[in-house]
C-alpha positions as CSV (number, residue, x, y, z in Angstrom):
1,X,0.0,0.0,0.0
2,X,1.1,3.8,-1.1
3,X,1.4,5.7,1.9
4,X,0.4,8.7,0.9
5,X,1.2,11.2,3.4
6,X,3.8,14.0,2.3
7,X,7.0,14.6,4.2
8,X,6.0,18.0,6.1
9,X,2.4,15.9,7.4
10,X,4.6,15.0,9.6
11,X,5.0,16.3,12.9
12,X,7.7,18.3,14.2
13,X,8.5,18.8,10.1
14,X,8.7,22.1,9.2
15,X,10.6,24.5,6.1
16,X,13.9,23.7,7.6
17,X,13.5,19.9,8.0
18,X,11.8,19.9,4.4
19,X,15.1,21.7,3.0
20,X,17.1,18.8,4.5
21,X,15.4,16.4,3.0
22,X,15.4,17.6,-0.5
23,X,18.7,18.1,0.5
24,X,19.3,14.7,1.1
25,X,17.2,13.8,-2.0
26,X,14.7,12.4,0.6
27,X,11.6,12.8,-2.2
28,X,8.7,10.8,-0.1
29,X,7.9,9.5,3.1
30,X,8.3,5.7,2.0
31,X,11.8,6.7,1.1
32,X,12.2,8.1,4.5
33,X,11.0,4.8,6.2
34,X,14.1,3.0,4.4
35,X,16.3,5.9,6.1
36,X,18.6,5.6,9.2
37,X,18.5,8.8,11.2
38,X,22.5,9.3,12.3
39,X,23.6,8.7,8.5
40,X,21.4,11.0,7.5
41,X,22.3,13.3,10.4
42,X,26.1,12.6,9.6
43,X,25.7,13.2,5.9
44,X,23.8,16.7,6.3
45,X,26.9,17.6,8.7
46,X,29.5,16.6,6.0
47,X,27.3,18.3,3.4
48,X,27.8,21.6,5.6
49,X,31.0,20.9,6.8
50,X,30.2,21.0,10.6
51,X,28.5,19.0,13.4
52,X,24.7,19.9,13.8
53,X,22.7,20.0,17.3
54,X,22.1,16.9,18.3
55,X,18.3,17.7,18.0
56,X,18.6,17.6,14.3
57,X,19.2,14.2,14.4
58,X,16.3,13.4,17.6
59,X,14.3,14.9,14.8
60,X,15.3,12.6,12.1
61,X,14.8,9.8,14.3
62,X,11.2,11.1,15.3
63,X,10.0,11.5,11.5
64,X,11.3,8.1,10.4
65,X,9.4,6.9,13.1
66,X,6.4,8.3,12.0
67,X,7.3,7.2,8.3
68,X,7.7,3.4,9.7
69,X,4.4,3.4,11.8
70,X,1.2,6.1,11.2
71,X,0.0,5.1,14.3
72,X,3.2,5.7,16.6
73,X,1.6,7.3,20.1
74,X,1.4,10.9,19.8
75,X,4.7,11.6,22.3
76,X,6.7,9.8,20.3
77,X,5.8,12.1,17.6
78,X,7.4,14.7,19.4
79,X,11.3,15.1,18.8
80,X,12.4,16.0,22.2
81,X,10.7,11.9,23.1
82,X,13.6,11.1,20.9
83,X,16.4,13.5,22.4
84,X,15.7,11.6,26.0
85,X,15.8,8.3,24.2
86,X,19.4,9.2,22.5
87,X,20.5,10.8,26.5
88,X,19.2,7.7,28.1
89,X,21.4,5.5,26.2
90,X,24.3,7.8,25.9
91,X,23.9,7.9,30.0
92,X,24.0,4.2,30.4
């Protein structure tokens, strides 16, 4: 089945995240279920030449989750779910 939600549907994806993914010729969110969020994060820091926030990547994480499952709970829809995820594990 097509899923046929567009990138920016998703929450927490706004103009800048959009520009990042055509960036990363990200064209659809199918293709975005296939992604992994720290190579995409790492590739959009070589692009630019410099380490992003770390949130950049919490919210790559977040939208591929939402690509992957349309019903993910609605806090896990938020991208700050996902930066306590990535400090829970990095605290371990």
């Amino acid at each position: 089945m097509v899923d046929k939600r567009k990138l920016g549907d998703l929450a927490g994806i706004g103009k800048a995240m959009l520009k990042d993914f055509e960036r990363l010729d990200v064209k659809s969110v199918e293709q975005l279920a296939g992604c992994d969020g720290l190579e995409l994060y790492q590739r959009i820091g070589a692009m630019d030449g410099q380490l992003h926030d770390p949130c950049v990547l919490d919210t790559y994480r977040c939208a591929i989750a939402q690509a992957r499952d349309p019903g993910l709970p609605a806090e896990q829809r938020k991208w700050w779910w996902w930066s306590r995820q990535r400090l829970a594990e990095k605290s371990k």
